[in-house]
C-alpha positions as CSV (number, residue, x, y, z in Angstrom):
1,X,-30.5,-18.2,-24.4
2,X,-32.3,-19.3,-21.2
3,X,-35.0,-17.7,-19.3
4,X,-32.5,-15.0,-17.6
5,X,-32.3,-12.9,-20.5
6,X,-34.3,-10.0,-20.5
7,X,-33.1,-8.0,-22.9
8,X,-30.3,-7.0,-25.1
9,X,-29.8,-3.7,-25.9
10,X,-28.8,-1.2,-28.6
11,X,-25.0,-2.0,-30.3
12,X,-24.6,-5.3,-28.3
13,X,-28.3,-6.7,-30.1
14,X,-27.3,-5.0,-33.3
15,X,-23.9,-7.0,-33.8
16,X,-25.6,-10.1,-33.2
17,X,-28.7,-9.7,-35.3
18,X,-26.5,-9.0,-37.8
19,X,-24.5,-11.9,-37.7
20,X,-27.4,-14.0,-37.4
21,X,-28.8,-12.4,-41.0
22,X,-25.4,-13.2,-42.5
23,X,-24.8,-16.6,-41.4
24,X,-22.0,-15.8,-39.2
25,X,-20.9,-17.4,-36.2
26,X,-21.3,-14.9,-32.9
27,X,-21.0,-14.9,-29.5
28,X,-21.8,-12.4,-26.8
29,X,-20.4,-12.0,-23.5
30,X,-22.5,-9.9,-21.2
31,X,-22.4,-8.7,-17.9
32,X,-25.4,-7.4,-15.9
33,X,-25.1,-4.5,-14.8
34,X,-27.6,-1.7,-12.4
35,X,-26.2,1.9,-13.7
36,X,-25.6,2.7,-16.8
37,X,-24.0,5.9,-16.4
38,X,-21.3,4.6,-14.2
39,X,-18.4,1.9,-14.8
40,X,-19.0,-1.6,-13.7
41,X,-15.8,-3.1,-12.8
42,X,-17.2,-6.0,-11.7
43,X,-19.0,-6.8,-14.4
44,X,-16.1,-6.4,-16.4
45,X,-14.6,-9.0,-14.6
46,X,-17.4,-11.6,-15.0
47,X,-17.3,-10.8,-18.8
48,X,-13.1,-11.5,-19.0
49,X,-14.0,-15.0,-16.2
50,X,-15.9,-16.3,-18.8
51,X,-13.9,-15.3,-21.9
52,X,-10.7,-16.7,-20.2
53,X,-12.6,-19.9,-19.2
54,X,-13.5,-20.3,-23.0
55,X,-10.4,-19.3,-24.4
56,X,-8.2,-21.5,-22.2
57,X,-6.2,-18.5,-20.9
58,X,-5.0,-16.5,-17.6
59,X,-5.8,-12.8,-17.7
60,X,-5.0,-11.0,-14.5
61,X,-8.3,-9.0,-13.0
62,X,-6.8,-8.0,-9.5
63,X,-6.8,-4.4,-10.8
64,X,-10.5,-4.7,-11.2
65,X,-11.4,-5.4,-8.2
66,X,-9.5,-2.4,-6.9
67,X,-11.7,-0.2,-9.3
């Protein structure tokens, strides 16, 4: 991880330690977002750019960006 990470918190750090300890291959997709009591759409969107980007894939988003 590069310089931008600050921190990963609570379920999301807990899977990948995990994974780590057990010699598992993981990846984690994050998105950053400012609130964390309210739904980030467009973070959500970031998250399923990159995943689609990996994965070879089309995913439609449109409705995300209506949210």
């Amino acid at each position: 991880m590069g310089q931008e990470i600050n921190i990963i918190t609570w379920f999301n750090g807990l899977v990948l330690g995990l994974a780590a300890d057990r010699n598992i291959d993981a990846i984690g997709l994050f998105g950053e977002i400012s609130e964390t009591s309210t739904p980030q759409p467009l973070a959500a969107k970031s998250i399923l750019k990159a995943f689609t980007k990996i994965e070879n894939i089309q995913l439609e988003t449109k409705w995300l960006d209506k949210k």
